[in-house]
MIDO-881739 format. One record per residue: residue number from 1; z, y, x of N, C-alpha, C, CB in turn. Coordinates in steps of 0.02 Angstrom, whole numbers, plus 32768, in hexadecimal, padded with zeros to 4 digits. Last residue first. Glycine has a CB too. Example, Ala and Ser with C-alpha at 12.3 -4.5 7.8 and 13.67 -1.06 7.14 Angstrom:
# residues 2
     k   n.up   n.north   n.east   ca.up   ca.north   ca.east   c.up   c.north   c.east   cb.up   cb.north   cb.east
     2   8162      7F90     8282    8165       7FCB      82AC   818A      8002     8285    811E       7FE2      82C0
     1   8186      7EE4     8294    8186       7F1F      8267   8186      7F5B     8294    81C4       7F20      8235
END
This chain:
# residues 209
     k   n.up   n.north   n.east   ca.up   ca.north   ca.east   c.up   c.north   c.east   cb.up   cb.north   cb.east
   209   84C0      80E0     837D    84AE       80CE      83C5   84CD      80FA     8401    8460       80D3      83CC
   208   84B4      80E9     8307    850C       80E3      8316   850F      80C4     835D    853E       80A9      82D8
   207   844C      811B     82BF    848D       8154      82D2   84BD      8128     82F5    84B9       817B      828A
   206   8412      809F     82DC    83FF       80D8      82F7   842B      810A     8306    83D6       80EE      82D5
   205   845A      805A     8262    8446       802D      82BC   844C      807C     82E0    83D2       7FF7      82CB
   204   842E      80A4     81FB    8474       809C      8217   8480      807C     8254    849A       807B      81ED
   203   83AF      808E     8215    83A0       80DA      8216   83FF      80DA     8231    837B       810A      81B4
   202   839A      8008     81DF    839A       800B      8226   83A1      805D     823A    8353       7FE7      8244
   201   83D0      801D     814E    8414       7FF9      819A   8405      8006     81C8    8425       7FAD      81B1
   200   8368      8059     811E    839D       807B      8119   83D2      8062     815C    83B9       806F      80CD
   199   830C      7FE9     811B    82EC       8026      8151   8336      8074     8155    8285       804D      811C
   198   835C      7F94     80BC    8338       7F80      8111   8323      7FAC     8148    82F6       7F5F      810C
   197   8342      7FC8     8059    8389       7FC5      807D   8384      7FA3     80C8    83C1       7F95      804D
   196   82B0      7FBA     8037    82DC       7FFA      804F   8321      8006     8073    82E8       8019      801D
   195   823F      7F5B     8054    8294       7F49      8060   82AD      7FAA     806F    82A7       7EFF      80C4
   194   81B2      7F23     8016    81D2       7F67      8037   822E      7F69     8031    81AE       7FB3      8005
   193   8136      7EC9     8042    817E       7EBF      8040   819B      7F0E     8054    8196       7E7C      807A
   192   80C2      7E7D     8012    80C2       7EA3      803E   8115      7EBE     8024    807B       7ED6      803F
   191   8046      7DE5     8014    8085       7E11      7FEB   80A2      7E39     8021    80C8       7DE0      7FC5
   190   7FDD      7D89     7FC3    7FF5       7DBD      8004   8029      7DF4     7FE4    7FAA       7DEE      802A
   189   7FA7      7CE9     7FB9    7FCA       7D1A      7F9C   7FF3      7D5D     7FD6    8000       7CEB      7F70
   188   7F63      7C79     7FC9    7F4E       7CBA      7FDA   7F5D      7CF5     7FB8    7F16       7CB9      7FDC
   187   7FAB      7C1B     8001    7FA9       7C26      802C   7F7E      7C66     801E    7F9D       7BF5      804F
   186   803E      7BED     7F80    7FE6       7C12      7F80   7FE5      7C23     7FB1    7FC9       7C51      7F55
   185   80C8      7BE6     7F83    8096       7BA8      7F9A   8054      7BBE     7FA0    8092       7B6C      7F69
   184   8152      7C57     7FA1    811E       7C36      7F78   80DD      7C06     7F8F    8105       7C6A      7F58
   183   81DE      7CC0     7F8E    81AC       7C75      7FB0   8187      7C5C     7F73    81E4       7C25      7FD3
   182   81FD      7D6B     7FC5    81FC       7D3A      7FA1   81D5      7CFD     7FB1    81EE       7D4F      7F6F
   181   82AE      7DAF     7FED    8251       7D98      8009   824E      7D40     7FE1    8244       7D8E      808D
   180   82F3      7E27     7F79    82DE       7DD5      7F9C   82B0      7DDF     7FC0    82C5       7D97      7F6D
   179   82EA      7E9D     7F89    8312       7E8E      7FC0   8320      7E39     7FB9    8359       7EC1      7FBF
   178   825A      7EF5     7F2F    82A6       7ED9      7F3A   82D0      7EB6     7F72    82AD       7EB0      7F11
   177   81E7      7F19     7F3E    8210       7F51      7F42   8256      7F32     7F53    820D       7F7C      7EFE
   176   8146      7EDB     7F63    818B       7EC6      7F45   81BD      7EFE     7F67    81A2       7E6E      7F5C
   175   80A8      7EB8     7F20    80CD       7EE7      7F3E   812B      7EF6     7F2C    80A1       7F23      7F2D
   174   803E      7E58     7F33    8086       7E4F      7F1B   8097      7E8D     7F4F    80B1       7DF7      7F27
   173   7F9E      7DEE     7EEB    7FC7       7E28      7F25   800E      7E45     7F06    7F90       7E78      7F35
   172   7F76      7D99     7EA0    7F7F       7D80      7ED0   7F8C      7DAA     7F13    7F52       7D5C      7ECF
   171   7F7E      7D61     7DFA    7F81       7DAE      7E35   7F93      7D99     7E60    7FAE       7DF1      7E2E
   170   7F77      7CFD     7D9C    7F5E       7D0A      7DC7   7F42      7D3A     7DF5    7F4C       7CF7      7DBB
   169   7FEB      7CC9     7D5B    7FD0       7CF1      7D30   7F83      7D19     7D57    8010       7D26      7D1C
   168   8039      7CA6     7DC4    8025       7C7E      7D8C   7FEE      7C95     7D6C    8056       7C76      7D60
   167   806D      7D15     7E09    803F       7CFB      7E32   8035      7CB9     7DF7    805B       7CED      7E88
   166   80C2      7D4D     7DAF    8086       7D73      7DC4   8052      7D41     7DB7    8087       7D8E      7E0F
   165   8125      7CF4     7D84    8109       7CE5      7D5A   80C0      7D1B     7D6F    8138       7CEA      7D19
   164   8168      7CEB     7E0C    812C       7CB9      7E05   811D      7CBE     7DDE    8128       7C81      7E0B
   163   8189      7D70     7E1E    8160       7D51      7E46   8132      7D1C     7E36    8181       7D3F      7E6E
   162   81F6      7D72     7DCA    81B2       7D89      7DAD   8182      7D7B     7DCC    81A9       7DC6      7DA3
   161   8249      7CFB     7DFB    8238       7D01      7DA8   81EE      7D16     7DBA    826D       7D44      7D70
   160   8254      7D55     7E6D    8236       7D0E      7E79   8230      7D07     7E2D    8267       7CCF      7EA6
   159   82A6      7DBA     7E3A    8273       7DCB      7E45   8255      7D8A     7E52    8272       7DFA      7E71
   158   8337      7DBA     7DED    82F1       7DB4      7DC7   829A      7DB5     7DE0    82F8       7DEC      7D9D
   157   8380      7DE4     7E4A    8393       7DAE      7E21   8355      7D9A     7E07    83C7       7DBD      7DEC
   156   836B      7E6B     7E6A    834B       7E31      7EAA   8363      7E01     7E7A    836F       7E2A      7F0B
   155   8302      7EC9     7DF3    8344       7EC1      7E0B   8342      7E79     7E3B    837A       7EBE      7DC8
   154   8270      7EFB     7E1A    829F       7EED      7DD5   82D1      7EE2     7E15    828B       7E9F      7D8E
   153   81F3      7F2D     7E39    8228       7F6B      7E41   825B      7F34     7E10    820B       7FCF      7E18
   152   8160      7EE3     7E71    81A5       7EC2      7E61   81BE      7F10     7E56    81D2       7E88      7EA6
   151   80AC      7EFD     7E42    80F4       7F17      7E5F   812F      7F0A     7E4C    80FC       7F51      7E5D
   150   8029      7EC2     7E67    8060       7EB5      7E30   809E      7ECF     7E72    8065       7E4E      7E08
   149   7F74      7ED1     7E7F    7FB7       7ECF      7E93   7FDC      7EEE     7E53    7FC3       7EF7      7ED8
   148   7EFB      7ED5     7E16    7EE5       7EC6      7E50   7F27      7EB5     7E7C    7EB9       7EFF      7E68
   147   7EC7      7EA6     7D86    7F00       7EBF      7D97   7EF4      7E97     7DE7    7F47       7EAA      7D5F
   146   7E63      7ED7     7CF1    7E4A       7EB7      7D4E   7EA0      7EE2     7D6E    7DD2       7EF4      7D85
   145   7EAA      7E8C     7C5A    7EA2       7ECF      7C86   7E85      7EA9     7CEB    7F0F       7F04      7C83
   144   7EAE      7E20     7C11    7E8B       7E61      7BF3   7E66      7E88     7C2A    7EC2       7E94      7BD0
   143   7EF6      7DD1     7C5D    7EC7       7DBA      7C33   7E87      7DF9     7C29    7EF0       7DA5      7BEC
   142   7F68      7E34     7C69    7F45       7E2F      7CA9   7F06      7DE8     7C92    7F89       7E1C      7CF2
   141   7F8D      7E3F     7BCE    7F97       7E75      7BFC   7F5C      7E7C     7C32    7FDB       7E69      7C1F
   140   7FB5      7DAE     7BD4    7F8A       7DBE      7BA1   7F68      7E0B     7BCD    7FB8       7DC7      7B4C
   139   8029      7DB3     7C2A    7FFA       7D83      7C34   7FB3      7D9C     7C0B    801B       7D3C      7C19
   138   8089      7E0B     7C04    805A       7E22      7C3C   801F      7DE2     7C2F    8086       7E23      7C96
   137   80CE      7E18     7B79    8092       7E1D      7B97   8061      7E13     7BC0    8090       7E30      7B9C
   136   8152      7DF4     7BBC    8140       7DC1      7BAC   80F3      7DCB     7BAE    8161       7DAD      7B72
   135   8178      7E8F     7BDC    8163       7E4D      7C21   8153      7E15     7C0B    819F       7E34      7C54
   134   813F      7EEC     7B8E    8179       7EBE      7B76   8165      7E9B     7BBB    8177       7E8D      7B21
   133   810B      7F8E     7BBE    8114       7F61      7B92   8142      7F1F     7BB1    80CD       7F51      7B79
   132   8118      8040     7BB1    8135       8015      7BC3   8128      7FD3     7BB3    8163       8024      7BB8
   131   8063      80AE     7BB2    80B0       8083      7B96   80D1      804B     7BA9    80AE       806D      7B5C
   130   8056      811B     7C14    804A       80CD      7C18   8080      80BD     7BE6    8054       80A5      7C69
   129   8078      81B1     7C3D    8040       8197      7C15   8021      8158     7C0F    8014       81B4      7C21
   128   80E8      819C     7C7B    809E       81B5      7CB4   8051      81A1     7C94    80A2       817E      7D0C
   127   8125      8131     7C15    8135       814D      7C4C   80E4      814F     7C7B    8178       8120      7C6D
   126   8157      811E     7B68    8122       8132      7B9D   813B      814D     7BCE    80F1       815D      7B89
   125   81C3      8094     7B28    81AE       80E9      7B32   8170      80DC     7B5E    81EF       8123      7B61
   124   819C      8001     7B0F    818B       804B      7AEE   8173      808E     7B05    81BC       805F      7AD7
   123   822E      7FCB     7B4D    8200       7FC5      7B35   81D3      7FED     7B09    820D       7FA1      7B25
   122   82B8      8000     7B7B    8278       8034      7BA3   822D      802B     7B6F    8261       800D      7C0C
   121   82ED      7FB5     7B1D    831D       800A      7B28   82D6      8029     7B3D    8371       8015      7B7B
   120   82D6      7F44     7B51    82D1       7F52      7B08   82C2      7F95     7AF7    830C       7F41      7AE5
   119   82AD      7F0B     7BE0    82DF       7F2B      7BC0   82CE      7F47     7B73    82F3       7F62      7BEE
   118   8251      7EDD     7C3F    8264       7EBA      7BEC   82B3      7ECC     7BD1    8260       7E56      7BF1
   117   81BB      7F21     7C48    81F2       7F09      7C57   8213      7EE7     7C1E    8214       7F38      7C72
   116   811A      7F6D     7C96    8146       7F49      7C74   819D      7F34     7C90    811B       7F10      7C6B
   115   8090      7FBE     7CA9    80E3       7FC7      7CB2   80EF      7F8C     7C9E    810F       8001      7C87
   114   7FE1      7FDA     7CCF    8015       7FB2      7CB7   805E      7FC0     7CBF    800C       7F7B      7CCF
   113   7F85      8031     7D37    7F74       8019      7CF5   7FAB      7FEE     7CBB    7F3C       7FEE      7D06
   112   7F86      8096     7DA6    7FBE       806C      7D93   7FA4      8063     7D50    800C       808A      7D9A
   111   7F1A      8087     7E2E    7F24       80A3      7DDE   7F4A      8066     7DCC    7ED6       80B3      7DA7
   110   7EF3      80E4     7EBD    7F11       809D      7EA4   7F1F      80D0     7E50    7F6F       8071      7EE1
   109   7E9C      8134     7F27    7E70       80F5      7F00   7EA7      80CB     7EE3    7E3C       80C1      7F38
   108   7EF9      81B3     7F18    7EF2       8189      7F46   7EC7      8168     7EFC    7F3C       8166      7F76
   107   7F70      8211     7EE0    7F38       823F      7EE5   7EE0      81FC     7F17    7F67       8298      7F26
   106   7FDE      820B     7EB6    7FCD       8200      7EF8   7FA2      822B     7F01    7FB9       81C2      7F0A
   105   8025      8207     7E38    8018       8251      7E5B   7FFB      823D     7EA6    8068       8286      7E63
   104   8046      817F     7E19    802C       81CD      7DDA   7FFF      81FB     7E04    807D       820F      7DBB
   103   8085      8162     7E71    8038       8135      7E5F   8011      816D     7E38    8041       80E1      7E23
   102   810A      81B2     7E45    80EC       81B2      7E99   80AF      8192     7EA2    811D       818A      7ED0
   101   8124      816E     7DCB    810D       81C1      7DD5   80F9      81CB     7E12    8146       81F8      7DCA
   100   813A      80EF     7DFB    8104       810D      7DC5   80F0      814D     7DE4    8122       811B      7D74
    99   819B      80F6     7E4F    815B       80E8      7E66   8127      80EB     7E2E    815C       80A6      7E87
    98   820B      812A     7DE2    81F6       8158      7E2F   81A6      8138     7E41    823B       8140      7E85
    97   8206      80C3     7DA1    81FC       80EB      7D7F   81E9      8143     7DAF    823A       80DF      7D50
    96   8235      8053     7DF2    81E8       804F      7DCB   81E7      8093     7DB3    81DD       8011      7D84
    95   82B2      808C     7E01    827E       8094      7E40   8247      8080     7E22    8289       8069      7E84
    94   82ED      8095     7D80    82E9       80CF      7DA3   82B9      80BC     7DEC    833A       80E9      7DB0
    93   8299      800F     7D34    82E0       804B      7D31   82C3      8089     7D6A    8342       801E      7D58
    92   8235      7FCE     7D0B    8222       8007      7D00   826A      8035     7CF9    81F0       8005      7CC3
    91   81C4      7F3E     7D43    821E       7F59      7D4D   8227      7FA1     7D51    8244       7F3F      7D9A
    90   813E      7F2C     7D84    816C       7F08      7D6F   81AA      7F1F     7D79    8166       7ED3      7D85
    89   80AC      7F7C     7D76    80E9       7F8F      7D9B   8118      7F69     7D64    80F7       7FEA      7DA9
    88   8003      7F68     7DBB    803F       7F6C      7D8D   807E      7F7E     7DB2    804B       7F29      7D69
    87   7F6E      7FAE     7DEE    7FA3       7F9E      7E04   7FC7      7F90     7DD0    7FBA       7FC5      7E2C
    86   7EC9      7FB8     7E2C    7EF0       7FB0      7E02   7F29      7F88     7DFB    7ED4       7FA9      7DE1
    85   7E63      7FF7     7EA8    7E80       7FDC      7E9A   7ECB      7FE1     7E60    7E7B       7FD1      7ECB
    84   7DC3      8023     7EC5    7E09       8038      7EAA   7E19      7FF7     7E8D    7E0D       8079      7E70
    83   7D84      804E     7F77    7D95       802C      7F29   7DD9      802F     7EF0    7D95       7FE2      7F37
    82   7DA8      8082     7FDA    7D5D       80B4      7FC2   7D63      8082     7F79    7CF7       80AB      8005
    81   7E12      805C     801C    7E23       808D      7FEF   7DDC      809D     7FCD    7E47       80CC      8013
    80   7E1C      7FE6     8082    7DF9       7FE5      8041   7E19      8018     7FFB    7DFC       7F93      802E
    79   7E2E      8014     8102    7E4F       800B      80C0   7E44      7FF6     809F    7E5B       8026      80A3
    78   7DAC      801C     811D    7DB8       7FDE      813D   7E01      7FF1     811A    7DAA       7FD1      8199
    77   7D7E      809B     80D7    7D52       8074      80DB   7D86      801D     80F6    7D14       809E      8113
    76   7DD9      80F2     8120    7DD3       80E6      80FB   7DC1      80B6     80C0    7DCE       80FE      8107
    75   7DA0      80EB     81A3    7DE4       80C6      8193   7DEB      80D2     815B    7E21       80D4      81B4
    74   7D1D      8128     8193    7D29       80F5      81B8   7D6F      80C5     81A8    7D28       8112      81FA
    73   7D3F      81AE     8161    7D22       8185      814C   7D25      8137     814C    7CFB       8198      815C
    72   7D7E      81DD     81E5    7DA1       81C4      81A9   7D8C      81B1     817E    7DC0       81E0      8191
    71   7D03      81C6     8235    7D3E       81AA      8237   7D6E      81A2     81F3    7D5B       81CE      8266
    70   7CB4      8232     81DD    7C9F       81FC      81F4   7CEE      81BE     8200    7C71       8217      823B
    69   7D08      82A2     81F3    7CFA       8299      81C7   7CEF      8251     81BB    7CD4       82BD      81C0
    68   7D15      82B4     8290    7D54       82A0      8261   7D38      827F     8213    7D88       82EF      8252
    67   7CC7      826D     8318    7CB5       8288      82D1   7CDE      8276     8291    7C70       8272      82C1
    66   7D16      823E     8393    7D02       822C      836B   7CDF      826C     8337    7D34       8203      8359
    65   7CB6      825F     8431    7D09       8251      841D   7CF4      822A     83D3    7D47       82A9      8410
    64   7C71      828B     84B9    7C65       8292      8479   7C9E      8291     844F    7C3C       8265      8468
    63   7C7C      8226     8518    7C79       8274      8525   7C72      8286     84E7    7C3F       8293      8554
    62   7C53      81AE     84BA    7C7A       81B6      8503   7C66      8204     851D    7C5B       8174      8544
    61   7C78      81A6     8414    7C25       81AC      8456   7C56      81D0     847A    7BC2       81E5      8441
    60   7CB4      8132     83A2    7CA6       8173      83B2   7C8D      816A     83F7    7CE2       81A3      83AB
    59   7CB6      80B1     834B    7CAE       80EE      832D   7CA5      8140     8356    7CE9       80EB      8306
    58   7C82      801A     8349    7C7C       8042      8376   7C7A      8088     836B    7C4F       8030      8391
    57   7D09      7FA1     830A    7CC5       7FB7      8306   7CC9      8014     8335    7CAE       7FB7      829F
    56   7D96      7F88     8306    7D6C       7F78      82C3   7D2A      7F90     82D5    7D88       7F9E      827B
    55   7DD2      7F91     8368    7DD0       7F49      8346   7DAA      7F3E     8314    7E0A       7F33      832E
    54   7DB9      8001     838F    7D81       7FD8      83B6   7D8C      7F83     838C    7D97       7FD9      8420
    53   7E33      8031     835C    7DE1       8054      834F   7DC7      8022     8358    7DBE       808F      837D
    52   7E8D      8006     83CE    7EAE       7FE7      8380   7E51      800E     8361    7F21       8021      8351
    51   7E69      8036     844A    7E5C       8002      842D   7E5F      7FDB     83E9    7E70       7FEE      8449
    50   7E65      80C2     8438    7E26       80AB      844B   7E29      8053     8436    7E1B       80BF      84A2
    49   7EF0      80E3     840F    7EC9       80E6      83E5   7E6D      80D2     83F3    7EDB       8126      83D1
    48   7F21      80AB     8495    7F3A       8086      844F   7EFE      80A6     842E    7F92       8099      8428
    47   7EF2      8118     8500    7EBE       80D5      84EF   7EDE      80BA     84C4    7EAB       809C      8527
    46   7F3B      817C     84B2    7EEE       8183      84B0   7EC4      813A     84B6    7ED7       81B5      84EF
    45   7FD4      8152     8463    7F9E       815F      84A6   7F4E      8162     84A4    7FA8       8125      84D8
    44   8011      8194     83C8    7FF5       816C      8400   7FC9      8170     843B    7FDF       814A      83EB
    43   8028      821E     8384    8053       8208      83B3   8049      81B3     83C9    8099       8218      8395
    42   7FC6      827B     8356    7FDC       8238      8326   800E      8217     8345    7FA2       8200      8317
    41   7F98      82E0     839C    7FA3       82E1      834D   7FDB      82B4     8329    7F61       82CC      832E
    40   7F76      82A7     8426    7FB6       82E1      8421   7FC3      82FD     83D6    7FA3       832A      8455
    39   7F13      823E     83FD    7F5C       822A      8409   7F85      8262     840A    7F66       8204      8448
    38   7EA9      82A2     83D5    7ECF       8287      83A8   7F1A      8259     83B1    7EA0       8265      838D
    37   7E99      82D1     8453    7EC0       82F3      8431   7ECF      82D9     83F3    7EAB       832A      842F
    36   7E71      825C     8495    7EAF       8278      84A3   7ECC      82A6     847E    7EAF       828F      84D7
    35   7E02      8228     8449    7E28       8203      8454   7E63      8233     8460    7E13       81D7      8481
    34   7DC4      82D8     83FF    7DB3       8298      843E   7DFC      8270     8422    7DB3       82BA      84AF
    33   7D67      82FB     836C    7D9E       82FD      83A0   7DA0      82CA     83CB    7DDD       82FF      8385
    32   7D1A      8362     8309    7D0D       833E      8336   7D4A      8339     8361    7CD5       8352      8352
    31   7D41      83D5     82A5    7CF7       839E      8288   7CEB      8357     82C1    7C98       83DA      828F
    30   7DA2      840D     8230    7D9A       8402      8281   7D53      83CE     826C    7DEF       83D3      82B7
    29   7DEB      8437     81C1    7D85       843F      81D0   7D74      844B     822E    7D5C       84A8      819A
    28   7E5C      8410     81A8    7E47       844C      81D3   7E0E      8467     81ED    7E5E       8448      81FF
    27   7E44      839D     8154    7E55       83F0      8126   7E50      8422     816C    7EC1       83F9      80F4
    26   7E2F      8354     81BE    7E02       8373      819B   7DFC      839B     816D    7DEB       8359      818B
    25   7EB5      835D     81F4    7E7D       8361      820E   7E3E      8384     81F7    7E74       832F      8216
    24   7EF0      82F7     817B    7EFD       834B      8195   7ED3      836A     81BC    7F38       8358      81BD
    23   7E98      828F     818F    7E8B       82B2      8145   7EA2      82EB     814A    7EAA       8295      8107
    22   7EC3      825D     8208    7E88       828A      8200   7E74      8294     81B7    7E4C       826E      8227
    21   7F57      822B     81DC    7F37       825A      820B   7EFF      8274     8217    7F3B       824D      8233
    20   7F40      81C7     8170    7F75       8209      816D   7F59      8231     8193    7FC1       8204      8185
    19   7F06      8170     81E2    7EDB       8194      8188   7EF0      81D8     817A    7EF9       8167      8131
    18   7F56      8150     821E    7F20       816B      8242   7EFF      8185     81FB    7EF1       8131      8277
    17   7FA9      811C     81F1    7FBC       8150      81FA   7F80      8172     8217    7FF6       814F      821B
    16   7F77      80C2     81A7    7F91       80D9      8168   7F76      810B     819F    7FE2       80D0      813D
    15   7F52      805D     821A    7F20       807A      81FA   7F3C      80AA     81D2    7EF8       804F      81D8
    14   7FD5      8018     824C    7FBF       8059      825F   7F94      807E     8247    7FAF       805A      828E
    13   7FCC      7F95     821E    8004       7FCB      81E9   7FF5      8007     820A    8066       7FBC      81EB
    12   7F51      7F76     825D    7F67       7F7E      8217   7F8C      7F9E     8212    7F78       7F55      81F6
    11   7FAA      7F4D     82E4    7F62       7F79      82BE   7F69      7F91     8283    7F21       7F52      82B1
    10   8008      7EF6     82C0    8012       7F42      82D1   7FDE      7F4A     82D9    803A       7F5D      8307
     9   7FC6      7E76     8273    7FD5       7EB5      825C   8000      7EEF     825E    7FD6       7EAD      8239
     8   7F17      7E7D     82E5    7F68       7E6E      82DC   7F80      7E8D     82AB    7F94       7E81      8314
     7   7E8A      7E15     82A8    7EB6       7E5A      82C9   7F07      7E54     82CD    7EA8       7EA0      8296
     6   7E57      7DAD     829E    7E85       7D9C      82C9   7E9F      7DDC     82C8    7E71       7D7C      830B
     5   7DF8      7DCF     822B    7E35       7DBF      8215   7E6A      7DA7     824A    7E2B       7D90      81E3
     4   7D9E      7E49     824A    7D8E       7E28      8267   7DF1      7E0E     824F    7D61       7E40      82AF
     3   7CF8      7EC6     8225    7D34       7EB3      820B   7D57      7E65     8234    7D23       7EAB      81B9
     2   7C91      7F3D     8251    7CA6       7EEE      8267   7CF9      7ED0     826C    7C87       7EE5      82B6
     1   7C2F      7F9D     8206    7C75       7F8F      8213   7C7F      7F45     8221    7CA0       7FA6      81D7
END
């Protein structure tokens, strides 16, 4: 695999779907498909999927196509799903408490090893068989524990707070639920930004075209 950090990341954010798509594939014990019929699967063009492939290395034989198995192997592999990765979850109301149970049941290389918050009320209970603990913890917590990404779910008042007491504490992946974007000085801190009310307005853009 010839990994290569100029890729773009519309490459990237396409890999999920190309994963999504021959993992169905391969519950169909299809064993081999060309370029075109995986574009009439996945809804990109045959040469898009010849080139966004070719960024990472030479996976399928010209009359031939690919070998699904193999392939999804392949993106798999350049996920870095064949490792597991260990996750927390900062802020345990009702959307920490949806992305628990949704980390619960993936069925994927991620293990939610941590909760926290600092509500008093949540401190304790168990949720998805993790007990809740105090957010003052975490430091001791991610001392203890190989914590690979930290998930914001708290309220946008509080999230630069938790941000930097993460990236202090030294996790240096940020998966942020809230509707700050957050700033910070570590050039190797990667943070990946899910704005729900963001993907709600442009769906209102959409109806009101």
């Amino acid at each position: 695999m010839n990994k290569n950090k100029n890729i773009s990341m519309t490459v990237i954010r396409r890999l999920p779907k190309y994963y999504r798509c021959l993992e169905g594939i391969l519950r169909s014990n299809v064993l081999r498909i060309s370029s075109k019929e995986l574009s009439e699967k996945i809804g990109f063009t045959a040469s898009q999927i010849r080139q966004d492939l070719n960024c990472f290395g030479d996976f399928g034989q010209q009359g031939y196509g690919y070998k699904v198995k193999d392939l999804f192997n392949e993106i798999s592999n350049i996920l870095g799903l064949n490792t597991k990765r260990n996750i927390i979850i900062i802020g345990a109301g009702n959307l920490g408490q949806a992305l628990s149970n949704y980390l619960y049941n993936a069925g994927l290389n991620f293990e939610l090893c941590g909760i926290f918050d600092n509500n008093k009320d949540k401190i304790g209970h168990i949720l998805d068989d993790i007990a809740i603990l105090n957010i003052d913890d975490m430091p001791i917590f991610v001392k203890e524990n190989k914590v690979d990404i930290a998930t914001i779910c708290t309220t946008s008042d509080n999230a630069q707070e938790v941000c930097d007491k993460i990236i202090s504490n030294g996790i240096k992946c940020i998966w942020n639920y809230t509707q700050v974007d957050l700033k910070y000085d570590d050039n190797d801190v990667i943070c990946e930004n899910v704005h729900l009310i963001d993907s709600l307005m442009t769906l209102s853009y959409l109806l009101n075209e």
